[in-house]
Rosetta silent file (secondary structure, phi, psi, omega in degrees, C-alpha in Angstrom):
SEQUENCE: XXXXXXXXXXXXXXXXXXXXXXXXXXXXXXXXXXXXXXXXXXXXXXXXXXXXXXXXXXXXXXXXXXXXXXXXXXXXXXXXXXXXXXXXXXXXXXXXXXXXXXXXXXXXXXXXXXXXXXXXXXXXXXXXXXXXXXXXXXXXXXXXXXXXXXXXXXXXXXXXXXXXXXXXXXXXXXXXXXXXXXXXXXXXX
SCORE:     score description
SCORE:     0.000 S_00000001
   1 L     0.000  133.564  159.964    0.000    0.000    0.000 S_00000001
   2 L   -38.438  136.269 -154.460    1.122    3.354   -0.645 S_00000001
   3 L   -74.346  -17.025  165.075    2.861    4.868    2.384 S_00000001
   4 L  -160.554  175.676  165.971   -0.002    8.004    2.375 S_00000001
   5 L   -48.801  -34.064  176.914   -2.583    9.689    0.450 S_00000001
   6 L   -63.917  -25.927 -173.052   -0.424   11.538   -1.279 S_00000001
   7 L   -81.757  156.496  165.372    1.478    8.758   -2.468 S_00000001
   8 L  -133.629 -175.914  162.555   -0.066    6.566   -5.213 S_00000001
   9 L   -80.185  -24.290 -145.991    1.176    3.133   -7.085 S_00000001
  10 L   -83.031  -18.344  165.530    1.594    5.067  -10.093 S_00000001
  11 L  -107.484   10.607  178.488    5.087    6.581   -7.997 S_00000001
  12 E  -115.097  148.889  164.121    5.823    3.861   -6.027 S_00000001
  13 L  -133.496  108.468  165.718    7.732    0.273   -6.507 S_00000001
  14 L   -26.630  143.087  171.196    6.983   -2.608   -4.105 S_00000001
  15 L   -58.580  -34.719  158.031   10.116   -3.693   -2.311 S_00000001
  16 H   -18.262  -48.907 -169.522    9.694   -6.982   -4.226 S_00000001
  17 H   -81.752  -19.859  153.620   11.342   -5.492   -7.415 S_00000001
  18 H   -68.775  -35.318  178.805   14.700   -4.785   -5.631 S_00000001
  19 H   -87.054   -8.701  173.562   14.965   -7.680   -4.004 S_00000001
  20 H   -60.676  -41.680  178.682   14.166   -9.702   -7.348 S_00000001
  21 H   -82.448  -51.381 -172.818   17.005   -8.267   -9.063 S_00000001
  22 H   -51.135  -39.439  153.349   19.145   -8.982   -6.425 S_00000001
  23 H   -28.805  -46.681 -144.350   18.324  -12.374   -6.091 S_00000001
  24 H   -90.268  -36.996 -172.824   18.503  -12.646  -10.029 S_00000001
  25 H   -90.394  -20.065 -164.683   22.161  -11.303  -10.024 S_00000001
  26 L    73.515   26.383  178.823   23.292  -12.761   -6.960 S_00000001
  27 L   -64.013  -39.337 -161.485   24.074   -9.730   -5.243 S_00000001
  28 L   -54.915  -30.825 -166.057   23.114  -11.100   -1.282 S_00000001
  29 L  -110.546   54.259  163.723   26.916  -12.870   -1.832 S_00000001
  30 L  -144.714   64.647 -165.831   28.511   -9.377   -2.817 S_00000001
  31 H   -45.320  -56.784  174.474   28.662   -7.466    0.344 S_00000001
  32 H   -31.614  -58.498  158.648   30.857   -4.656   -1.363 S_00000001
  33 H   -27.225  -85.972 -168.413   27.309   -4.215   -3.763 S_00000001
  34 H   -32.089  -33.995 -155.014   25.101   -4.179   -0.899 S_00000001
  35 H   -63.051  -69.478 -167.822   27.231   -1.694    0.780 S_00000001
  36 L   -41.186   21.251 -174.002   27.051    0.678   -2.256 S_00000001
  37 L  -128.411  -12.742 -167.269   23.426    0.185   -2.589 S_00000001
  38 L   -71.549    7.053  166.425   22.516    0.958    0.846 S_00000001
  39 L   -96.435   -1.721 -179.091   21.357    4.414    0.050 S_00000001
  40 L   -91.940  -62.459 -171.639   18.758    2.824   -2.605 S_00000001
  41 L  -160.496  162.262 -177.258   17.905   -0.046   -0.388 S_00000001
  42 L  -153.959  127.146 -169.497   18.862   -2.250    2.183 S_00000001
  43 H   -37.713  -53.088 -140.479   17.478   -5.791    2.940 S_00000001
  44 H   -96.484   -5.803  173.052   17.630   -5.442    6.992 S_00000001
  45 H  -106.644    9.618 -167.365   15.964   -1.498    6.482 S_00000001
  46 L   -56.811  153.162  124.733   13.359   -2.357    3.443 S_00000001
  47 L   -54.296  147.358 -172.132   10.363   -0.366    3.076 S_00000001
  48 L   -75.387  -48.506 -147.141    7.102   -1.783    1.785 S_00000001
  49 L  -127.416  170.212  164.926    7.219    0.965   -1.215 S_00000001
  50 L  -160.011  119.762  168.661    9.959    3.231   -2.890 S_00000001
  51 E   -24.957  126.915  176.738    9.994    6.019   -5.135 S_00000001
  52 H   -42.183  -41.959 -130.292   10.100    5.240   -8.560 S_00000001
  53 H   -91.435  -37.244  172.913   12.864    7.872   -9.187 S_00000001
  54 H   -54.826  -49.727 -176.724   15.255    5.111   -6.405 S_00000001
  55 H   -55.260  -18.229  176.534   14.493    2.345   -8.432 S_00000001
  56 H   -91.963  -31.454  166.396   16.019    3.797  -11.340 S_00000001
  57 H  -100.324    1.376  154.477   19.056    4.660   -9.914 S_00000001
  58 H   -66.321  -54.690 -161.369   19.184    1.085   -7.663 S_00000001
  59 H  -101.735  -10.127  149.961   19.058   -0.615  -10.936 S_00000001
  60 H   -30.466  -59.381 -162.134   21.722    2.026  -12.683 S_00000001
  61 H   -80.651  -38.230 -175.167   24.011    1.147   -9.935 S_00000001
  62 H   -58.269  -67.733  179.826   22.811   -2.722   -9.712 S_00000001
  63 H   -40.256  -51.628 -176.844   23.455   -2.576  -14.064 S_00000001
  64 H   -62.729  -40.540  172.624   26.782   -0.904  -14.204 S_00000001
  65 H   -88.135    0.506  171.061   28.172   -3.379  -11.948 S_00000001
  66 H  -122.189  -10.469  156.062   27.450   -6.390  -13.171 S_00000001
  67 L  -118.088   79.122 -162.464   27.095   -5.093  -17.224 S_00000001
  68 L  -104.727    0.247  168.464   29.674   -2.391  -17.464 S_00000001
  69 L  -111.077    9.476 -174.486   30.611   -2.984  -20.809 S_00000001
  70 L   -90.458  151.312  150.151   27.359   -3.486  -22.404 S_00000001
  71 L   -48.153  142.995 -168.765   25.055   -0.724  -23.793 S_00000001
  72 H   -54.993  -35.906  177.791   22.744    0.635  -21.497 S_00000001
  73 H   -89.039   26.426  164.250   19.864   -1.023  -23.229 S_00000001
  74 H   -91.742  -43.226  156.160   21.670   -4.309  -23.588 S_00000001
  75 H   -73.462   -2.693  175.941   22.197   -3.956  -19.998 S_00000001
  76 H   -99.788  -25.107 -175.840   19.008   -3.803  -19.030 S_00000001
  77 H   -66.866  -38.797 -156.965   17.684   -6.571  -21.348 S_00000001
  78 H   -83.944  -23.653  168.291   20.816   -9.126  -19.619 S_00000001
  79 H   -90.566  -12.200  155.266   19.361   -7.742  -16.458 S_00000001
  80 H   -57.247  -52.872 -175.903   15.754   -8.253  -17.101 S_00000001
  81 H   -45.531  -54.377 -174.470   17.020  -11.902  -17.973 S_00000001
  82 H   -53.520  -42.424 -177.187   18.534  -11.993  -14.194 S_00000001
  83 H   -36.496  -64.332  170.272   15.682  -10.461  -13.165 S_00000001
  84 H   -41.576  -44.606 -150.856   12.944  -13.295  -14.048 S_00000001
  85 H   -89.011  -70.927  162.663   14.716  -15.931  -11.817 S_00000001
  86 H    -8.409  -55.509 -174.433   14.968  -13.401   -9.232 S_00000001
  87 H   -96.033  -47.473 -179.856   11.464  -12.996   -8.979 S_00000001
  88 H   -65.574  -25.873 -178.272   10.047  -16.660   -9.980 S_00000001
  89 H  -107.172  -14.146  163.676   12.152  -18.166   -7.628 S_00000001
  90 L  -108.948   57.339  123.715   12.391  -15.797   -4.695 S_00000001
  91 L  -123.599  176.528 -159.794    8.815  -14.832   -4.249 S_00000001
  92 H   -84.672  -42.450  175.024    5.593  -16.577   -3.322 S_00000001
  93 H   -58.901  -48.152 -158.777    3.485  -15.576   -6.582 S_00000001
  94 H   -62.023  -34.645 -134.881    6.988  -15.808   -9.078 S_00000001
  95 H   -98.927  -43.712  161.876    7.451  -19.357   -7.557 S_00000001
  96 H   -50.606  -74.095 -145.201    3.572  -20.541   -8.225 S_00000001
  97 H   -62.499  -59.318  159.946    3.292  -18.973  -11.641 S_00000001
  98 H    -2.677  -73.928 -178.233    7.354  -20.777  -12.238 S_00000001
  99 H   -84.541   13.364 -170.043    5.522  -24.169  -11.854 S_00000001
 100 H  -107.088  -13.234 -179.645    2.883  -23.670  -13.667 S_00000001
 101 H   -52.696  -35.434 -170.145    4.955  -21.664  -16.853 S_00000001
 102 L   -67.716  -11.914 -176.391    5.894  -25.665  -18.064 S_00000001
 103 L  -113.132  -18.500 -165.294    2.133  -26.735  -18.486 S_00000001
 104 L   -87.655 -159.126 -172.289    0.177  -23.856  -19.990 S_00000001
 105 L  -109.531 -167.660 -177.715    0.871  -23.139  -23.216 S_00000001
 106 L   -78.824  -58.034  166.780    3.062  -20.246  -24.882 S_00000001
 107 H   -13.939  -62.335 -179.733    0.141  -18.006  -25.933 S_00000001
 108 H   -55.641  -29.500 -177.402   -1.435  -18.491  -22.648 S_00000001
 109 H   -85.523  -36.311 -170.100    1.927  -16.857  -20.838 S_00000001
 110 H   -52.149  -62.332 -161.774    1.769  -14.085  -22.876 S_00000001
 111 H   -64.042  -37.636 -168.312   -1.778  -13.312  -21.789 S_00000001
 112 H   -94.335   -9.037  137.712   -1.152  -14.379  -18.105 S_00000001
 113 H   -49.394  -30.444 -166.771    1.933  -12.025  -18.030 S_00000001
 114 H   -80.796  -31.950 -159.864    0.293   -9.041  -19.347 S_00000001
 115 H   -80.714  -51.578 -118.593   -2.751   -9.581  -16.383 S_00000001
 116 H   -90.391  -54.788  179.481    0.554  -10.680  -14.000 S_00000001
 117 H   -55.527  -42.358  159.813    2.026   -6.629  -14.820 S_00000001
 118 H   -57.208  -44.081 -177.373   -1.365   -5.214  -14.257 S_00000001
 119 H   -51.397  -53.310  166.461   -1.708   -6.870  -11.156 S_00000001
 120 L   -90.461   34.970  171.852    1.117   -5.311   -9.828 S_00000001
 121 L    50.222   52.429 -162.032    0.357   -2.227  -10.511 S_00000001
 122 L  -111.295    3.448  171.431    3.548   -1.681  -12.862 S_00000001
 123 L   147.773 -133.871  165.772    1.518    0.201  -15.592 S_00000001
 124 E  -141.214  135.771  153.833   -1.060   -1.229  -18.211 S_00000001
 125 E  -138.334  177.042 -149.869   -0.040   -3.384  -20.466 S_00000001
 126 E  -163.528  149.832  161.804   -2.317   -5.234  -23.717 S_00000001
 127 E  -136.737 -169.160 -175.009   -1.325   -7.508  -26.544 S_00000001
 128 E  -156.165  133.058 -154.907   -2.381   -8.240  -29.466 S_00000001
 129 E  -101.395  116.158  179.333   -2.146  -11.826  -30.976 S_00000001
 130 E   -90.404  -13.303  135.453   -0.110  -11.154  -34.790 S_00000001
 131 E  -169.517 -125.417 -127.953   -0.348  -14.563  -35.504 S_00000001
 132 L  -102.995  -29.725 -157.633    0.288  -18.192  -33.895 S_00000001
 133 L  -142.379   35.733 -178.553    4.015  -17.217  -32.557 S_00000001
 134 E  -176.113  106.556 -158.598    4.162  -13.799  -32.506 S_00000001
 135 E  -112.273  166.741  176.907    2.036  -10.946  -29.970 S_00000001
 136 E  -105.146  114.153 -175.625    2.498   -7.276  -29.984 S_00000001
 137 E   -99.588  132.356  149.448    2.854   -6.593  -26.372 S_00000001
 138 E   -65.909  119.396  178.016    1.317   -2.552  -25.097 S_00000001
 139 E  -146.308  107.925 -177.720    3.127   -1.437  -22.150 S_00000001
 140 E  -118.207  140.741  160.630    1.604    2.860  -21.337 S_00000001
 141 E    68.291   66.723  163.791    2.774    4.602  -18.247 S_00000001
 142 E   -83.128  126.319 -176.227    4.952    1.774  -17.161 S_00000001
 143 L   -62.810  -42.690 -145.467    7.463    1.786  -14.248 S_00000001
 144 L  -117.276  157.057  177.517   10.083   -0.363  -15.270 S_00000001
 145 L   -44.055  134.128 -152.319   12.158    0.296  -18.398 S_00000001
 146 H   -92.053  -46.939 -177.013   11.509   -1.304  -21.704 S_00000001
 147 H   -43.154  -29.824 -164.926   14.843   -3.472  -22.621 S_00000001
 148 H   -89.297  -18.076 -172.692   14.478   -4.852  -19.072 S_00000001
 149 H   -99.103  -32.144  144.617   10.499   -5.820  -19.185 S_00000001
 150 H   -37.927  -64.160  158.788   12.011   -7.158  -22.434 S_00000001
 151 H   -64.359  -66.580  178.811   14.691   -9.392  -21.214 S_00000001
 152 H   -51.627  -63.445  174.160   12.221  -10.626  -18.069 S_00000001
 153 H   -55.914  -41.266  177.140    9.512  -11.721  -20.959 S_00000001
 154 H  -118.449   37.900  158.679   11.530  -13.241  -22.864 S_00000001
 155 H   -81.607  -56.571 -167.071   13.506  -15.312  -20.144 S_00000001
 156 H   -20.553  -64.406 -166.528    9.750  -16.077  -19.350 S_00000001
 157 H   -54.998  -26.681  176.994    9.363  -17.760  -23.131 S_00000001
 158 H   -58.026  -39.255 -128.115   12.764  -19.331  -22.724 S_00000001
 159 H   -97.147  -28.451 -179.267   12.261  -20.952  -19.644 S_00000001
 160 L   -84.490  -10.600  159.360    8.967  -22.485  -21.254 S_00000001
 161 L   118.058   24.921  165.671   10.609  -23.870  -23.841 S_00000001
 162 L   -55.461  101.886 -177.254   10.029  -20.979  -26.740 S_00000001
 163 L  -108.017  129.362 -155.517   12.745  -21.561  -29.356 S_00000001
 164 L    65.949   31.672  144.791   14.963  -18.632  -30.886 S_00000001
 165 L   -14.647   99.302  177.849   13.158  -15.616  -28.768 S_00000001
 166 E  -124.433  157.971  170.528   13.360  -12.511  -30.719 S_00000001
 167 E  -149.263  143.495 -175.270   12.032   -9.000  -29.439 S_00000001
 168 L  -139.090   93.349  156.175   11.766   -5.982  -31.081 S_00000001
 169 L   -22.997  162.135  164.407   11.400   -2.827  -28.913 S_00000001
 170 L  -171.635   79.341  178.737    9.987    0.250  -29.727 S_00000001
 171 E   -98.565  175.895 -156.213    9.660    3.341  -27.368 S_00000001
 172 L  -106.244 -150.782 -171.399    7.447    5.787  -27.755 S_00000001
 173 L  -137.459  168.560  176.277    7.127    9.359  -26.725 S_00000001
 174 L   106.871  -21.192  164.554    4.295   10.302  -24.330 S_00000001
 175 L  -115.135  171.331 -161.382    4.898    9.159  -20.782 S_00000001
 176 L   -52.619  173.948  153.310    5.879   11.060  -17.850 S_00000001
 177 L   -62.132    7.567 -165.774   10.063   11.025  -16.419 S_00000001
 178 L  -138.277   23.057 -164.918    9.116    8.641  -14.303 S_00000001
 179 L   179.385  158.819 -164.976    7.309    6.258  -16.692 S_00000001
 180 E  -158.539  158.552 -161.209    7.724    4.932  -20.322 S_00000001
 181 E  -130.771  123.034 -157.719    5.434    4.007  -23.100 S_00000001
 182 E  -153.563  150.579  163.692    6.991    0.993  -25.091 S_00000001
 183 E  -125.716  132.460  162.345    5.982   -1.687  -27.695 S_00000001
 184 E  -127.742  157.836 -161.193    7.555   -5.127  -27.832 S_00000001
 185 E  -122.726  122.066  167.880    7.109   -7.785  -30.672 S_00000001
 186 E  -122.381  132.541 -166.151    7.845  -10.995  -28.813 S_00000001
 187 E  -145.910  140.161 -157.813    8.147  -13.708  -31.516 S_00000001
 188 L  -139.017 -157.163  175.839    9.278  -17.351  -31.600 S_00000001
 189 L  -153.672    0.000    0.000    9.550  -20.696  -33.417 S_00000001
């Protein structure tokens, strides 16, 4: 819950999404990390909620160190990748929806991801199915970045057994500094 009235989800990000990337990267065994992170967040001081505007520079600082030669949106896509495992395997929801990615079908993830983003208040996103192996994913006033929401979907697709994952980005113009308006083409064989 937002920490007051003033506050809404549309500026806040559950504590969940820090500790997911950390998980995902393996930061908990890099105490040096941790330190330098402790002004973003800190496991034994967490907060329910956090400004959006921390989360962006917690995963800046989280990115740079573990993809410092990669382009920034190349780093956010390898840390989106980190990301998924992070979250299906350290939380209670990532860890149902985990055993259940192997039975439903690929279609079916798409669609239960896009309700899975709403749910958690992380913006709106929509698809659109362009044909048996290939949706147009909507993502408007969205928290988290698009290469990285990019990389986490299509670890998802991986993990279910989607073969040759391609995505093709597109942001838009139109959301706030603190939010982003993005299209990805997630498409498979």
């Amino acid at each position: 819950m937002p920490v007051n009235a003033k506050e809404s989800y549309d500026s806040l990000i559950d504590h969940v999404a820090f500790e997911a990337m950390l998980k995902g990267v393996g930061a908990f065994d890099d105490p040096a990390l941790l330190q330098k992170l402790k002004p973003y967040y800190g496991k034994d001081t967490a907060k329910a909620w956090y400004p959006i505007e921390v989360y962006q520079e917690f995963t800046e600082v989280v990115r740079l160190h573990y993809f410092p030669k990669l382009l920034p949106d190349e780093g956010d896509f390898a840390l989106g990748s980190k990301t998924f495992y992070g979250y299906m395997k350290g939380t209670i929801i990532g860890r149902v929806a985990l055993a259940s990615i192997k039975v439903i079908t690929i279609p079916r993830l798409v669609k239960m991801t896009a309700q899975l983003w709403n749910d958690q208040h992380s913006g709106l996103c929509t698809y659109e199915k362009l044909d048996e192996q290939k949706y147009l994913c909507h993502y408007r006033e969205f928290k988290f970045a698009p290469y990285g929401v990019a990389g986490m979907s299509a670890e998802g697709l991986n993990y279910r057994g989607a073969k040759k994952v391609r995505t093709l980005v597109t942001p838009l113009a139109g959301a706030s500094s603190q939010h982003f308006n993005f299209d990805i083409i997630y498409e498979w064989e």
